[in-house]
C-alpha positions in Angstrom: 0.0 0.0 0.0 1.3 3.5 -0.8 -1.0 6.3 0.5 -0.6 10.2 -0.6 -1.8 12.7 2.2 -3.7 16.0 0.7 -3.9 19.1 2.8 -3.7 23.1 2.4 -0.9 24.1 5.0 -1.7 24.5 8.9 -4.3 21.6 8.4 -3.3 19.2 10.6 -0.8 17.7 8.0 1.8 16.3 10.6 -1.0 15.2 12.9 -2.3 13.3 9.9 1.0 11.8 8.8 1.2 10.4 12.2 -1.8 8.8 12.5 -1.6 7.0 9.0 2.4 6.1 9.9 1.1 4.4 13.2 -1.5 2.9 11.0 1.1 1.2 8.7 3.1 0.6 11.5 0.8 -1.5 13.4 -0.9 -3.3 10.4 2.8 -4.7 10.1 3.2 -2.9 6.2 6.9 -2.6 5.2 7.4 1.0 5.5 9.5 2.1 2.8 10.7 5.9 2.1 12.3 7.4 -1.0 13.9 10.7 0.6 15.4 8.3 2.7 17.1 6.6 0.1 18.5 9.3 -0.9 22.0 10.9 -0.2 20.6 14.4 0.8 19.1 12.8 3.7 22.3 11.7 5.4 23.2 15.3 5.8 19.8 16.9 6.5 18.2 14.6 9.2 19.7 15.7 11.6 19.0 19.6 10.8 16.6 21.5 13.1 13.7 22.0 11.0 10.1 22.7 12.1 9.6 19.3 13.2 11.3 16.0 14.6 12.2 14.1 11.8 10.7 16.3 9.1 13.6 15.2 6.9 12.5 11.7 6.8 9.2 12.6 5.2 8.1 12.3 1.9 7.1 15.5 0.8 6.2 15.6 -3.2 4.8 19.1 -5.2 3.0 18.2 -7.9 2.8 21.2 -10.4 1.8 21.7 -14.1 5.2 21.3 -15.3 6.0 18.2 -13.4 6.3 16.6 -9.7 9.2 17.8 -7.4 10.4 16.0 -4.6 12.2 18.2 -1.5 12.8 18.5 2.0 11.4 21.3 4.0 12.5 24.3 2.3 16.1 23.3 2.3 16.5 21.1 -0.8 14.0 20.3 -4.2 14.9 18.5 -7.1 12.4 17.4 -10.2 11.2 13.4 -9.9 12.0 12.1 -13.5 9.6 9.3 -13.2 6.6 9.9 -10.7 5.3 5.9 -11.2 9.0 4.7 -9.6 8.5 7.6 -7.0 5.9 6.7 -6.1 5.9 2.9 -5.6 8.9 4.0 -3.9 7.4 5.4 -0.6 4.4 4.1 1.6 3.0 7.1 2.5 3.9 10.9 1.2 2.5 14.0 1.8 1.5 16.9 -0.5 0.5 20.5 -0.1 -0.4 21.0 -4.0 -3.3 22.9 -5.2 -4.6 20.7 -7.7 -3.6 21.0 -11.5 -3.7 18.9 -14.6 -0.6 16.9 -13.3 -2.4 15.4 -10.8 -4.6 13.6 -12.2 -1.7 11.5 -14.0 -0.1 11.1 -10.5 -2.6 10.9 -7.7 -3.9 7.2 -9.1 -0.2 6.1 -8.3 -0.9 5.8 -4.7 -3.2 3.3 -3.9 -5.3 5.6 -1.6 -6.0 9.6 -1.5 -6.6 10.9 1.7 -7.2 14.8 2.5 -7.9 16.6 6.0 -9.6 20.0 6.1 -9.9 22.6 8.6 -11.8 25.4 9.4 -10.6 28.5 7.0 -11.0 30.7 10.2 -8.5 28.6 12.6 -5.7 27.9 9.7 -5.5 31.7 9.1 -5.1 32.3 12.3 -2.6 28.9 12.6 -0.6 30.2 9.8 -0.5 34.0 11.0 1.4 32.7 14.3 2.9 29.9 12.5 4.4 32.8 10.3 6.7 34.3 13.3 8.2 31.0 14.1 11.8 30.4 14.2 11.4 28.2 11.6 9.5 30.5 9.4 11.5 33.6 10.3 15.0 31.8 8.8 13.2 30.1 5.9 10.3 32.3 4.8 10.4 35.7 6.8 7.6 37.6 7.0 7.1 41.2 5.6 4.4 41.6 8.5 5.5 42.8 12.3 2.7 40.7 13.9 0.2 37.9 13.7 -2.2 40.4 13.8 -0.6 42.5 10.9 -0.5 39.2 9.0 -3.9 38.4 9.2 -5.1 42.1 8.5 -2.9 41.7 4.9 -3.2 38.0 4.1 -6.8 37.1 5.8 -9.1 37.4 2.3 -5.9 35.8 0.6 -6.2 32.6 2.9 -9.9 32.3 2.7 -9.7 32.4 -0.7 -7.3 30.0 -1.0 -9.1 27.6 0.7 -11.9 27.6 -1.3 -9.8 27.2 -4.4 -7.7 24.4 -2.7 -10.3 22.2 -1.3 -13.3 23.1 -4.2 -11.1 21.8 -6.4 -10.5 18.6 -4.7 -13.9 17.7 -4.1 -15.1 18.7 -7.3 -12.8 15.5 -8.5 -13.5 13.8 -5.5 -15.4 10.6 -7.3 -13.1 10.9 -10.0 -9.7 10.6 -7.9 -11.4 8.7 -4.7 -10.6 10.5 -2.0 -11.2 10.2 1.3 -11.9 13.2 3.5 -10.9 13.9 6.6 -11.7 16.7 9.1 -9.5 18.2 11.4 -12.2 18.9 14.3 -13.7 15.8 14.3 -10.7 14.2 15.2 -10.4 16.5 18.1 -14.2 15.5 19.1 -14.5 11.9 18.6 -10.9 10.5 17.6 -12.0 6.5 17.8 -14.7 7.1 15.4 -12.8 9.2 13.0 -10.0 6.6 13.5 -12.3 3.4 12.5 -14.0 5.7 9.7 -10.4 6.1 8.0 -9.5 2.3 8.7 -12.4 1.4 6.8 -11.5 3.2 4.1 -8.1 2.5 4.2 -9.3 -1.6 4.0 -7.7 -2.3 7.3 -8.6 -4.1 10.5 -6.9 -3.0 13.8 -7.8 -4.2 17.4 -9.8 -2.2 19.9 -6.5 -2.1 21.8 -3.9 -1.3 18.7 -6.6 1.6 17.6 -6.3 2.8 21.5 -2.6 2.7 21.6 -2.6 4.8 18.1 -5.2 7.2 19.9 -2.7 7.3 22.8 0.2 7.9 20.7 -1.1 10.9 19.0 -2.5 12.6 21.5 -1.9 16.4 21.2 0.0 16.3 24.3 2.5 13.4 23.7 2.9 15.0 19.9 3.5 18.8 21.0 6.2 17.0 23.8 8.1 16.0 20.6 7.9 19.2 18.0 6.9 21.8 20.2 7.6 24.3 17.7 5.4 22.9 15.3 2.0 22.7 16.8 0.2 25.6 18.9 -2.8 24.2 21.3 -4.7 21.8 18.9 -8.5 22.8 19.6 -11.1 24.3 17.5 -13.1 27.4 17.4 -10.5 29.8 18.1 -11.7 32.1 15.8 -15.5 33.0 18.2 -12.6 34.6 20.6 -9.6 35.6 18.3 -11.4 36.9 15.1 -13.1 40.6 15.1 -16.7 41.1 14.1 -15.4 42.4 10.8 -12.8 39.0 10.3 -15.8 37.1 10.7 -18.2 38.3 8.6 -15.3 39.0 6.1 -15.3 34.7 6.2 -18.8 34.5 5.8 -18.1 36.6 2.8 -15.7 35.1 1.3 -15.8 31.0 1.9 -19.3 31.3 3.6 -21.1 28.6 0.5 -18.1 26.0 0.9 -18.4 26.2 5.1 -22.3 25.8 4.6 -21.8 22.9 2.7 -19.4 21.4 4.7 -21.2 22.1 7.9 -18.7 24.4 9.6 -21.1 26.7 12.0 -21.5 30.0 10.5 -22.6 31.3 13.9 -20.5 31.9 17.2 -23.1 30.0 19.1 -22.6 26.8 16.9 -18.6 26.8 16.8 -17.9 24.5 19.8 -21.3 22.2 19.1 -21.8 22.0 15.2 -18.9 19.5 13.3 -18.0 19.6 10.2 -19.5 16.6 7.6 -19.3 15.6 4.1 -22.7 13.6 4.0 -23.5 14.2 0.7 -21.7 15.5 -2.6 -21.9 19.2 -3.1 -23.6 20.0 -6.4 -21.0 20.5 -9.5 -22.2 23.8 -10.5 -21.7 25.2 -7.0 -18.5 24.5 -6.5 -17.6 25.7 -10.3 -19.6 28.8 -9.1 -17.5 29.0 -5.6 -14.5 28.6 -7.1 -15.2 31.3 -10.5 -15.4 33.8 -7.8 -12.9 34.0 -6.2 -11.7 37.3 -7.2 -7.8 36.0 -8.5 -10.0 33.3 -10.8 -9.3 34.6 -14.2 -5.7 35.2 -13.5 -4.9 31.3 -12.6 -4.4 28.2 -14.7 -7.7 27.0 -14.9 -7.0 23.6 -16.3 -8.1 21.8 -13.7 -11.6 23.2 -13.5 
C-alpha cells in the first residue's frame, strides 16, 4: 500500500501523517521511504527543521510542469519518473493545489486521503505559525505581527481555501478521495479513526486503535515538536477573530463552510462538526471557485 496525504498548510498535516504512519506501522506494512534513500538525507536529518524528523518525510509538489520531490524548504529537485517515486514510498505527503498533473499522478498511490480545517482557525494557525523560528529563517515575514498578518493576508487565505479544497472535491469521485476533518478528530478521535480504517481496507484491534489514539494525543505530539504545533483545539476564531474577520469569512468561503457544515454562527462553533454527507452539487462548487476574485488570473486547467 502507498497512501498520498492531501492538505492546504496548517491543516493538521503532521498530525495526519502520524496517524496514517502508526496505521502502517501497526498493520505490520513494510514502510519504505524514497527521501530516505536518498544521499541528501544523510546530511539533512539531523538539521533542526520545524519538526522532529521532518527530513525523513516524503514530501512531493506536484505542479503543471512536473512533480518535485524536496525536503522542508532546504533542498528540491524534479522526480523524473513519478510511477518509480511513487511505488517508492508508503505514505507521502502533498501541499499542492490541484492541477492537470495530478490527475496522472494521484492514481499512483493506492489511496487519497485529505484533511480540512476550518478557513478561520488555519488563518489564524498560519499567522502565528508565520513568526516561528522556523518561518523567520526560511520564509520571513514582511508583516510585524500575527495580527498584521492576518489584516494583509486574511481574504488571501480564505480564498485560498476555497480554491484548494473546491477543487478537490469537485474531482472527489473521480480521484477517490477520502476526506478527513481536522475537528472531528479532536471531538470523537475513535470514530474518525475506524472511519479512515475502513477506508483504508484495514482491520486494527480495539487495543492497537487505543494505543494509536494514545500515541497521538496532542499532548505526547506537542512534547516532541513543540515548535510545530500551537494548542490543537477548534473554534478559536468566536474569541480571536473581530466582528469584521468574521463576517469577512462568511463573505468570502461562507457557500463552501455551509456545505461542509462548519457553524457560520458563534453559538454553533464549539457544538456543530463539520461533515461531508453528501456530494456538493458540480455547479456550486464551479460557481465557488469562479469567484474568487484571482479566478481569471490562474491556470484554470483543472476546472
Amino acid at each position: 500500500m502507498n497512501i498520498l496525504q492531501i492538505s492546504a498548510p496548517k491543516s493538521g498535516s503532521y498530525w495526519l501523517h502520524t496517524i496514517l504512519h502508526q496505521i502502517l506501522k501497526k498493520k505490520g506494512f513494510s514502510i519504505k521511504s524514497f527521501i530516505q534513500q536518498q544521499e541528501l538525507y544523510q546530511q539533512a536529518k539531523n538539521m533542526e527543521l520545524s519538526f522532529k524528523d521532518q527530513a525523513g518525510v516524503d514530501m512531493i509538489d506536484i505542479e503543471e510542469d512536473g512533480c518535485y520531490f524536496r525536503i522542508s524548504s532546504i533542498f528540491r529537485e524534479k522526480i523524473s519518473d513519478p510511477a518509480v517515486y511513487a511505488n517508492s514510498t508508503s505514505l507521502a505527503w502533498t501541499h499542492s493545489t490541484l492541477c492537470s498533473t495530478s490527475f496522472d499522478v494521484l492514481p499512483l498511490f493506492t489511496k487519497r486521503i485529505c484533511i480540512v480545517r476550518d478557513p478561520r482557525d488555519r488563518a489564524l494557525s498560519a499567522a502565528k505559525f508565520a513568526f516561528t523560528p522556523y518561518m523567520k529563517k526560511h520564509y520571513p515575514s514582511p508583516y510585524s505581527s500575527p495580527e498584521e498578518f492576518m489584516d494583509n493576508e486574511y481574504a488571501n487565505l480564505l480564498e485560498r481555501w476555497i480554491w484548494f479544497y473546491g477543487n478537490y472535491l469537485l474531482h472527489k469521485e473521480k480521484l477517490d478521495i477520502h476526506f478527513v476533518f481536522y475537528e472531528r478528530l479532536l471531538h470523537n478521535f475513535p470514530a474518525e479513526l475506524k472511519s479512515l480504517l475502513d477506508y483504508l481496507q484495514v482491520s486494527l484491534s480495539e487495543k492497537e486503535q487505543k494505543e494509536i489514539e494514545e500515541a497521538v494525543t496532542f499532548s505526547n505530539m506537542k512534547n516532541k515538536s513543540p515548535k510545530h504545533l500551537n494548542k490543537g483545539k477548534f473554534g478559536k476564531w468566536v474569541e480571536q477573530l473581530s466582528e469584521e474577520q468574521k463576517e469577512l469569512a462568511i463573505e468570502k468561503a461562507g457557500g463552501l463552510m455551509q456545505h461542509l457544515n462548519y457553524p457560520l454562527e458563534t453559538a454553533e462553533a464549539h457544538e456543530k462538526l463539520p461533515s461531508l454527507t453528501s456530494d456538493i452539487p458540480k455547479n456550486k462548487l464551479e460557481g465557488m471557485l469562479r469567484d474568487i476574485s484571482w479566478y481569471d488570473l490562474y491556470n484554470s486547467n483543472s476546472l
